[in-house]
C-alpha positions in Angstrom: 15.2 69.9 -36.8 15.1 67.8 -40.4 12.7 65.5 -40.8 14.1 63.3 -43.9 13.4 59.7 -43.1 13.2 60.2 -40.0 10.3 61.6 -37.2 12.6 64.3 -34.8 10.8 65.5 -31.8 13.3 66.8 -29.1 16.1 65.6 -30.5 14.9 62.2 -30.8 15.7 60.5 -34.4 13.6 56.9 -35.1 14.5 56.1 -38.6 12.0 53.1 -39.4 13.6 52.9 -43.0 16.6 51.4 -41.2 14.8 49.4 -39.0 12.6 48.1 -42.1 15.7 47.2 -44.1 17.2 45.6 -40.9 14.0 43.2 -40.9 13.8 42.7 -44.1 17.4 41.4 -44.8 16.9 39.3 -41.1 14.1 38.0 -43.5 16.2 36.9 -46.5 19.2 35.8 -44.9 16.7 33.2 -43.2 14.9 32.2 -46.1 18.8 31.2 -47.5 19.9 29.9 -44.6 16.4 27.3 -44.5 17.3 26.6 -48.3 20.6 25.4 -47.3 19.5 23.6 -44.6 16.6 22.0 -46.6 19.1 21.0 -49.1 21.2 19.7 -46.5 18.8 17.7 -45.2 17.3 16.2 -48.4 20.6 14.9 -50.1 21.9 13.1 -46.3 21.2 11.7 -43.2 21.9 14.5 -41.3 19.1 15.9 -39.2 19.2 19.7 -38.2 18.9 20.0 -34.0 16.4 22.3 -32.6 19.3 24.0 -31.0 21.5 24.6 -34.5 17.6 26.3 -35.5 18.0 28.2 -32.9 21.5 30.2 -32.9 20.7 30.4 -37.2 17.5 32.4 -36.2 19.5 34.5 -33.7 22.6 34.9 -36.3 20.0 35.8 -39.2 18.7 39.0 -36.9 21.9 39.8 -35.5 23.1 40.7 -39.2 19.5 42.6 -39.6 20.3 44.2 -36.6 23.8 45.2 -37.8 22.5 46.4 -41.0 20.1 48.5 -39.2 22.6 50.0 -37.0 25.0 50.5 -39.9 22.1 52.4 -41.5 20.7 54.9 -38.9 22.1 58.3 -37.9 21.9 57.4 -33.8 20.7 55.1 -31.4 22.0 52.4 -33.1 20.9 50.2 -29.8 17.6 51.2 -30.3 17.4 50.3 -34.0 18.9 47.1 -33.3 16.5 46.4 -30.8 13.3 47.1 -32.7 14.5 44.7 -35.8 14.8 42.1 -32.9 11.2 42.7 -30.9 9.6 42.9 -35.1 11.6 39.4 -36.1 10.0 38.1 -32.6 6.7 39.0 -33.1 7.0 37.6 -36.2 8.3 34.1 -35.7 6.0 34.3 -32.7 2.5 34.6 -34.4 3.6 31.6 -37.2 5.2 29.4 -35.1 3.4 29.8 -31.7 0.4 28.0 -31.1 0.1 29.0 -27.6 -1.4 32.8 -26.4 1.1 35.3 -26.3 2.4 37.2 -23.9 1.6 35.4 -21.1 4.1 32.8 -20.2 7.5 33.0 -18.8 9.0 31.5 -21.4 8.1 33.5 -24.5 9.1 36.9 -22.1 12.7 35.2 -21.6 13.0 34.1 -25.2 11.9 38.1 -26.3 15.2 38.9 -23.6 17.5 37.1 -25.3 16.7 37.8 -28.7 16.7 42.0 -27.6 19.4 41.0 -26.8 21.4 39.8 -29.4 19.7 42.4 -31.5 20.9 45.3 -29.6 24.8 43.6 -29.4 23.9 43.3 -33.0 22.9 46.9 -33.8 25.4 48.5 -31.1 28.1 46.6 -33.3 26.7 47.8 -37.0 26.5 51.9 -35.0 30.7 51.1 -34.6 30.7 50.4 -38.1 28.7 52.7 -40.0 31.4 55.5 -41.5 30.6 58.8 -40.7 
């Protein structure tokens, strides 16, 4: 059992270096993709839709999730999914004003963006050359 970046116990690997990078680069590529927009929106008319917002936020932690996967040795799912549920909780705690964790509709929006993080970090496991 090797423990190099990574805590092994019974053949389970959780690399949270991969899952930090994953995050962090989820981070970024929103930052850019809100200085385009903001650029966007200051030199035309052109108004961003809430729904636009929305699939940029799930494309900026897909690619977090892919890096992630692309990054770990296994469980690429898994990796995916915890740069998905950290993004959430982030995003949740600025931009929610309600309580957490207690209506139906912050639980379905958690689904879908597990979701689209584990497609995301399945994906970047294919990828990674071994």
């Amino acid at each position: 059992m090797t423990r190099k970046n990574a805590a092994d116990i019974n053949g389970f690997s959780l690399q949270p270096a991969a899952v930090l990078q994953g995050f962090v680069l989820s981070q970024l590529l929103l930052l850019l993709i809100a200085a385009v927009l903001a650029l966007a929106v200051y030199f035309s008319p052109w108004q961003a839709s809430a729904k636009l917002l929305n699939v940029l936020t799930h494309v900026g932690v897909f690619a977090g999730a892919v890096w992630a996967g692309m990054r770990c040795r296994n469980k690429a799912w898994l990796h995916g999914v915890l740069v998905g549920v950290l993004a959430f909780l982030v995003f949740s705690v600025i931009g929610y004003a309600g309580p957490l964790l207690t209506t139906w509709l912050w639980w379905r929006k958690l689904i879908k963006m597990v979701f689209v993080a584990m497609l995301g970090g399945m994906l970047g496991g294919l990828m990674r050359s071994n």
